[in-house]
Legacy VTK file of the C-alpha trace (Angstrom):
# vtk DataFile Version 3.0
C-alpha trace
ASCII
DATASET POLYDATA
POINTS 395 float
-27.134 9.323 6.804
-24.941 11.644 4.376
-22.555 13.886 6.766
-20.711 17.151 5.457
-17.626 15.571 7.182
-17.853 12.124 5.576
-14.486 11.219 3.925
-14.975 10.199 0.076
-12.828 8.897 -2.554
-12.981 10.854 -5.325
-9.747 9.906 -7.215
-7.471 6.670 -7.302
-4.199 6.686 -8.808
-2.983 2.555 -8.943
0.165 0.647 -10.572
1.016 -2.614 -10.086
1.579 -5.783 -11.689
-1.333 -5.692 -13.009
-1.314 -2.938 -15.011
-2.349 0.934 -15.175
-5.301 2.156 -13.528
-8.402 0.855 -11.660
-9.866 -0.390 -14.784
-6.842 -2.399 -15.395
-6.529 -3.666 -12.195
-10.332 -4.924 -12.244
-9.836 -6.893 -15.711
-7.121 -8.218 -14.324
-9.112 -9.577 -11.015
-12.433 -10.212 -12.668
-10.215 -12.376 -15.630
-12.572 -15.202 -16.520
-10.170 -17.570 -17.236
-8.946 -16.896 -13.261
-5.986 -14.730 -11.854
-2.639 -15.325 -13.883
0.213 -14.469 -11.598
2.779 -12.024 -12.881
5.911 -12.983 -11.665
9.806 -11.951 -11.854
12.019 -14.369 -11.244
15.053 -14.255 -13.546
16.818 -11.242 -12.410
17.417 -12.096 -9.413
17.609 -16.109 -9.297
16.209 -17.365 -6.514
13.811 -14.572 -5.265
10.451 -13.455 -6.812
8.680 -10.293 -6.940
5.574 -8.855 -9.157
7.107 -6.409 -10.847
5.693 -2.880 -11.895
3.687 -2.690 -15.343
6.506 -0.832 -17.659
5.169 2.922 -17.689
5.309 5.779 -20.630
6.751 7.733 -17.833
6.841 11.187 -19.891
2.504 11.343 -19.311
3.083 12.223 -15.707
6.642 13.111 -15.089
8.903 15.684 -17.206
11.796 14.283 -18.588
14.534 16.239 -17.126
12.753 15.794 -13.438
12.836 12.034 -14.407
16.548 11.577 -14.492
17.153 13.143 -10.637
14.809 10.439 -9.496
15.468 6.331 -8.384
12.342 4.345 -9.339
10.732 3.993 -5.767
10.174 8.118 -6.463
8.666 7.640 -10.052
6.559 4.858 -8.976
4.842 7.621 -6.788
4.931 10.774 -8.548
3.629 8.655 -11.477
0.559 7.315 -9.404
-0.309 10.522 -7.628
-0.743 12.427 -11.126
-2.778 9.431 -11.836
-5.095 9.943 -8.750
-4.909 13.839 -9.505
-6.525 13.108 -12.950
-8.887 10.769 -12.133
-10.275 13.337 -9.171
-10.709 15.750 -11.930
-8.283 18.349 -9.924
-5.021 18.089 -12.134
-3.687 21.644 -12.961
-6.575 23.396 -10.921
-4.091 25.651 -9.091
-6.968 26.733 -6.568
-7.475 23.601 -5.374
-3.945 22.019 -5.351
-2.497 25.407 -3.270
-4.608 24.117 -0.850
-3.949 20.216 -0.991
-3.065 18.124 1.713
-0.611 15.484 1.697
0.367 12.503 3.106
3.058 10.175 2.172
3.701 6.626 3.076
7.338 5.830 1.638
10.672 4.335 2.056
14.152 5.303 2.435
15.968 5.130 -0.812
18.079 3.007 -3.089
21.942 2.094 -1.796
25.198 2.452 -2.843
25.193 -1.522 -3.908
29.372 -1.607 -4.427
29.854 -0.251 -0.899
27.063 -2.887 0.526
28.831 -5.652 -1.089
32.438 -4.490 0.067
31.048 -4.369 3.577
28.898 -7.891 3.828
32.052 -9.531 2.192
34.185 -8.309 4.804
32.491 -8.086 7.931
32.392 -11.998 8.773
36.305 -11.590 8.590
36.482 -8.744 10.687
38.242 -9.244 14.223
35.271 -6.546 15.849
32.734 -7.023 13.651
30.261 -4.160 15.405
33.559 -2.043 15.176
34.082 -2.440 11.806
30.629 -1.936 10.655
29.879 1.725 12.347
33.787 2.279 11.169
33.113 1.595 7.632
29.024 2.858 7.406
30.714 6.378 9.001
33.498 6.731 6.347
32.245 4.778 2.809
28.912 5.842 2.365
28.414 9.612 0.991
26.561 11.921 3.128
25.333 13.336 -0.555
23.735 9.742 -1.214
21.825 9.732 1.716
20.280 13.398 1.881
19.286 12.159 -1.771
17.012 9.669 -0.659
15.098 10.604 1.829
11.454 9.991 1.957
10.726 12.897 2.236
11.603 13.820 -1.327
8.541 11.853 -2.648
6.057 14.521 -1.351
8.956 17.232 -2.719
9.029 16.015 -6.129
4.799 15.626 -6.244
5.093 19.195 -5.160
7.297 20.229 -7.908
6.041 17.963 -10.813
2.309 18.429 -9.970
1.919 21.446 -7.653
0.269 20.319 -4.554
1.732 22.721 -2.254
-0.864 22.237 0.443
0.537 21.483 3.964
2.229 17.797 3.366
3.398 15.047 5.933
5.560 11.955 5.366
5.511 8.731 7.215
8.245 5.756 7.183
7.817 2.372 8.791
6.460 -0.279 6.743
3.218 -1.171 6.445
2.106 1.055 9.471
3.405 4.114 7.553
0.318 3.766 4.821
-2.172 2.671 7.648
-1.767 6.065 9.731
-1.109 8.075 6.544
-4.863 7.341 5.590
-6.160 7.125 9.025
-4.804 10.856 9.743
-6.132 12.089 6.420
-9.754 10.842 7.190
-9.585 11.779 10.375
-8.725 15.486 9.427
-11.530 15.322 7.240
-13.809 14.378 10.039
-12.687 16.781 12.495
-12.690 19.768 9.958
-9.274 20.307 9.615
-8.919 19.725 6.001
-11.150 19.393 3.099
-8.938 18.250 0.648
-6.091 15.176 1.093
-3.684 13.608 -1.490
-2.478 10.649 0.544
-0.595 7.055 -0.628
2.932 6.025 -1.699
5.506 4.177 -3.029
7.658 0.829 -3.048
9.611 -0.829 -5.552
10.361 -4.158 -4.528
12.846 -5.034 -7.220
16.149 -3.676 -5.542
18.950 -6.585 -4.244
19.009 -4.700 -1.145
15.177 -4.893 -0.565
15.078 -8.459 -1.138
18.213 -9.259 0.954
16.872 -7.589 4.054
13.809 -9.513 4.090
15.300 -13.056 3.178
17.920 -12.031 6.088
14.829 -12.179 8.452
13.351 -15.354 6.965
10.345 -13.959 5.286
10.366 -14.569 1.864
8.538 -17.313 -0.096
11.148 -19.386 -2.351
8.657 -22.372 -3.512
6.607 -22.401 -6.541
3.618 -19.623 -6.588
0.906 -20.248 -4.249
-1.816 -17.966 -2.863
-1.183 -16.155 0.443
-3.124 -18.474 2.238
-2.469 -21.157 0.712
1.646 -20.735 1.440
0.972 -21.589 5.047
1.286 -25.365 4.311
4.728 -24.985 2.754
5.975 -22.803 5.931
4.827 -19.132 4.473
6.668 -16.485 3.156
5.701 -13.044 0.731
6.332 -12.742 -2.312
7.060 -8.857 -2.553
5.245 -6.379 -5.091
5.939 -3.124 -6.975
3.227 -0.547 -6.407
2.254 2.448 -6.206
-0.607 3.982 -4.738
-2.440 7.633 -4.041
-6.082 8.414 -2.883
-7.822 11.830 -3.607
-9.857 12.271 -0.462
-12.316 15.057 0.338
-15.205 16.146 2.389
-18.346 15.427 1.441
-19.158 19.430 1.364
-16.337 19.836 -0.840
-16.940 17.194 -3.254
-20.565 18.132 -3.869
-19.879 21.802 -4.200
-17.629 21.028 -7.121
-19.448 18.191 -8.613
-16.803 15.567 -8.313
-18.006 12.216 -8.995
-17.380 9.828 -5.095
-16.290 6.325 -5.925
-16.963 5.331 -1.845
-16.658 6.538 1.808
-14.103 5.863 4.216
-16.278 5.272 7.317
-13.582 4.660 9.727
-9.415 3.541 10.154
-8.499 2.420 13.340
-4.809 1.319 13.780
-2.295 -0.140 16.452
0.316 -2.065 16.956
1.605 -4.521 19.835
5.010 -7.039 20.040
3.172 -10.026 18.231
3.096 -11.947 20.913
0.316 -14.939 21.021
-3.094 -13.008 20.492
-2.097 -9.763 20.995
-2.686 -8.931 16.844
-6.079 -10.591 17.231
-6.546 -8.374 20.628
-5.876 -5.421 18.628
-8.167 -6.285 15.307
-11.059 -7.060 18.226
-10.794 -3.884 19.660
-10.560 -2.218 15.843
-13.862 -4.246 14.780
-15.669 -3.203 17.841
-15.356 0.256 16.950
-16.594 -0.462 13.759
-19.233 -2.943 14.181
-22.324 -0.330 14.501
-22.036 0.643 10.926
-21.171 -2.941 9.467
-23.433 -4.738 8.035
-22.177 -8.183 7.433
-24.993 -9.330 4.829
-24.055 -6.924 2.379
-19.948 -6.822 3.322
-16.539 -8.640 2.794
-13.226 -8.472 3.727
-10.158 -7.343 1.751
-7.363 -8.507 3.413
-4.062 -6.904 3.152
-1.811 -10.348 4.303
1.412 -10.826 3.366
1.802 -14.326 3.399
4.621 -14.288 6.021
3.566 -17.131 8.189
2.876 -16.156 12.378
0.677 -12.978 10.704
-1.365 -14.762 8.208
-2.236 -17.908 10.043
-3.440 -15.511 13.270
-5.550 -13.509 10.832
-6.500 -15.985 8.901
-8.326 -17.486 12.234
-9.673 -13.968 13.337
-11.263 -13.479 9.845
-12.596 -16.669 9.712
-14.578 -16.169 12.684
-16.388 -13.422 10.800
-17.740 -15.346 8.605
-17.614 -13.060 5.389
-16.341 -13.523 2.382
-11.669 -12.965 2.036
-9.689 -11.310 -0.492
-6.141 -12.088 0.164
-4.486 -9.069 -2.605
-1.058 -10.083 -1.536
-1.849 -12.693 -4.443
-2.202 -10.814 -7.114
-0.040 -8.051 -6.943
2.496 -8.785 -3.742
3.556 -7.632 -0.816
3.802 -3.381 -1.228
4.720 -2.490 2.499
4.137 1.396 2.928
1.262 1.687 0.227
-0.236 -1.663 0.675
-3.413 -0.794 2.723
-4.019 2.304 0.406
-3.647 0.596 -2.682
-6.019 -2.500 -0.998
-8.685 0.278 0.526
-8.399 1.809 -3.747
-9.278 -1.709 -5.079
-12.296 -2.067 -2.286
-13.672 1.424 -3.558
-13.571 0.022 -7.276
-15.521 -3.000 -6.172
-18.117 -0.899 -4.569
-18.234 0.989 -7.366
-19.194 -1.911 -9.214
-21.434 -3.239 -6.652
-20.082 -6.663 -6.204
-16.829 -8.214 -5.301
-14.293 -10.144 -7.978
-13.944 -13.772 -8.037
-11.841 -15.803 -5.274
-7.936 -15.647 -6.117
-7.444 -19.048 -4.657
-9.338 -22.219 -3.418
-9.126 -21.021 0.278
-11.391 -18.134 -0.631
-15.478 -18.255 -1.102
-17.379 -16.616 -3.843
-19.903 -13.266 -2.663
-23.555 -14.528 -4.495
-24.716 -10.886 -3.355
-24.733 -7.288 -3.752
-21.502 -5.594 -2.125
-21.805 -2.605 -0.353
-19.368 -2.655 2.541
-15.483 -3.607 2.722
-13.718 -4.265 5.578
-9.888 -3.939 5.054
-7.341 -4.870 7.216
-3.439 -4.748 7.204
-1.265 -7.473 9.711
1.758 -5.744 9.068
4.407 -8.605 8.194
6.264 -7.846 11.821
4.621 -5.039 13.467
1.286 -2.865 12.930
-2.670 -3.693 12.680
-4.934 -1.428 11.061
-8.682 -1.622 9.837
-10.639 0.175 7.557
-14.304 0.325 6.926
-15.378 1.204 3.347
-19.090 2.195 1.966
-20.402 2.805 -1.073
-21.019 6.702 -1.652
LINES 1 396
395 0 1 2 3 4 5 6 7 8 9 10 11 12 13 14 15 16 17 18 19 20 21 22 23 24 25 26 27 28 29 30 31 32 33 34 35 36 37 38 39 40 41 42 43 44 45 46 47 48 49 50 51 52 53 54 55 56 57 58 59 60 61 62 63 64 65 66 67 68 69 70 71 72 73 74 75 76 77 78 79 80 81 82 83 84 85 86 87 88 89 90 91 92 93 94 95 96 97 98 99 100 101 102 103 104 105 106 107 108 109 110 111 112 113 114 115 116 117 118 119 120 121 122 123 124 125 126 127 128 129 130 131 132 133 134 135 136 137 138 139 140 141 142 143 144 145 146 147 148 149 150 151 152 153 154 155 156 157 158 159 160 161 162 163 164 165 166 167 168 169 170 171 172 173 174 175 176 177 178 179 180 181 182 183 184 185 186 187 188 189 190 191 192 193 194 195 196 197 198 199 200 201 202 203 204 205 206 207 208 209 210 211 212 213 214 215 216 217 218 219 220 221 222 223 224 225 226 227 228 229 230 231 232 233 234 235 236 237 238 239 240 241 242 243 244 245 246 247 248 249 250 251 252 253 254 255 256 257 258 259 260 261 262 263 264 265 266 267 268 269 270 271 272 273 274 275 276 277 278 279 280 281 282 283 284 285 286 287 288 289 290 291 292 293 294 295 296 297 298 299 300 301 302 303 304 305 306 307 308 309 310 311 312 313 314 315 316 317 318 319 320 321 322 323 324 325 326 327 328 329 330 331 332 333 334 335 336 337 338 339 340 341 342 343 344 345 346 347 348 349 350 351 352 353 354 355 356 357 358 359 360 361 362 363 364 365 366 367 368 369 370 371 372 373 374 375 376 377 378 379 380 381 382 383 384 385 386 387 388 389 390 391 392 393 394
């Protein structure tokens, strides 16, 4: 039954690969001639990523606050003025002085000369622990680093588009985006809010980004596959630009200002554990337990926010199979987007309810839906650490 305290959608701001927008996005996944990967893989040789859909930046961001930002900052401020016009609540002073938000978002872009200096270097180095602190200490600019801060993403939403409700900002990967929702709809719940702007940013084009991640062994280097269909060659991600921001809002409040609800968030639950054997599929039991009384798996499916990184994907590949509804695995169409990935996968589930029906399978290993949808169950394996679950309903 409808609740005052229910948590709706009522505005999605999206960029990706795949374009502009939710109605972009759902062209792209409901092509009829199938998905067609968008892929970068010329400017940095050797590594892929899907890169972000060039933007007319100047619709959501003024020029002269454009030039004092790197692009992981634009990415957002351009999607949260996307998620403020599609709620209908762009420019409404009243309601943004009293905005919540919540960012998911990572540090900043480095100081690429001084990386290189140091990385060439340190293997010849007679202390190399020594040397590092020595040279981290005195070569990089205290200036740089205050300048790219996370939390600067909420600043510069507050500045460019005036949401100067109480705000929040939350670094660490993929778990940063699962408890940045999870504590929005949970204020809405409990009746401490009424209102939330919550999401964020990557861009997954930056040398550093994809050295980091290739230093740890997770990246995919083969020809394009499918997320699930990587574990055969060994795994890997491919990693995606995105951006991501949800308009949230009490049921109460949405009704008494006639905003139109694209879904409900029923529920997030989230953990994490060491990733030993079984512990991820431990915590994703416990998580669908506390969902199970309001699933219903005729009419439901599963969006599944994998990154294609092998240990992760094979254990929830198994847990998910066990459920016996139909997978999305979004990682293969528009990447690997760390902090806003389970936003930006919970956005796409609320446009698909909004149609009433699911898009087509994005590879072989995935099942068409025959039926109605009205339920999506969304989960996030972080690539290394973090499980999260969301349970999304139609209005």
């Amino acid at each position: 039954m409808p609740n005052s305290r229910d948590a709706l959608i009522t505005g999605i701001g999206l960029i990706s690969c795949l374009g502009e927008g939710v109605e972009a996005h759902w062209t792209a996944l409901t092509n009829p001639d199938g998905l067609q990967p968008i892929l970068e893989t010329d400017v940095h040789p050797g590594f892929a990523v899907h890169p972000m859909t060039p933007l007319t930046l100047d619709t959501q961001i003024p020029k002269r606050d454009q030039r004092q930002m790197e692009a992981w900052q634009r990415i957002g401020v351009y999607a949260a003025g996307l998620a403020l016009d599609s709620a209908g609540v762009k420019g409404n002073t009243d309601l943004l002085n009293r905005m919540e938000m919540i960012v998911a978002a990572g540090g900043g872009e480095r100081d690429y000369a001084v990386d290189m200096q140091i990385l060439s270097a340190l293997p010849k180095a007679a202390d190399p622990g020594a040397y590092l602190n020595e040279h981290l200490l005195s070569d990089i600019r205290p200036t740089l680093f205050l300048a790219q801060l996370s939390n600067l993403l909420a600043g510069n939403i507050s500045l460019v588009h005036g949401v100067i409700g109480s705000s929040r900002t939350f670094m660490g990967e993929e778990a940063a985006g699962t408890d940045a929702l999870r504590i929005a709809v949970n204020r809405i719940h409990s009746g401490q809010g009424d209102l939330a702007l919550v999401g964020g940013s990557y861009n997954a084009e930056r040398p550093d980004i994809l050295l980091h991640y290739e230093m740890g062994g997770k990246l995919w280097h083969k020809p394009f596959e499918g997320v699930w269909s990587r574990q055969s060659g060994g795994g890997g991600m491919i990693p995606g630009s995105l951006g991501c921001f949800l308009v949230i809002e009490s049921r109460e409040h949405a009704t008494a200002r006639g905003a139109k609800v694209l879904a409900r968030i029923a529920a997030v639950e989230t953990d994490r554990c060491r990733r030993d054997p079984g512990q991820a599929t431990a915590n994703a039991t416990r998580q669908l337990a506390k969902v199970a009384p309001d699933l219903d798996r005729a009419t439901a499916a599963v969006i599944s926010g994998a990154s294609g990184v092998a240990a992760a994907t094979v254990e929830e590949r198994a847990f998910l199979d066990s459920l016996g509804l139909p997978v999305r695995g979004l990682a293969t169409a528009i990447g690997h987007g760390m902090e806003p990935a389970f936003i930006a996968h919970v956005a796409l589930a609320a446009a698909a309810l909004d149609q009433g029906r699911l898009f087509d399978p994005l590879e072989s290993a995935e099942t068409p839906m025959a039926g109605p949808l009205r339920q999506a169950l969304v989960t996030s394996w972080g690539h290394w650490r973090g499980e999260a679950m969301a349970l999304v309903t139609g209005a």
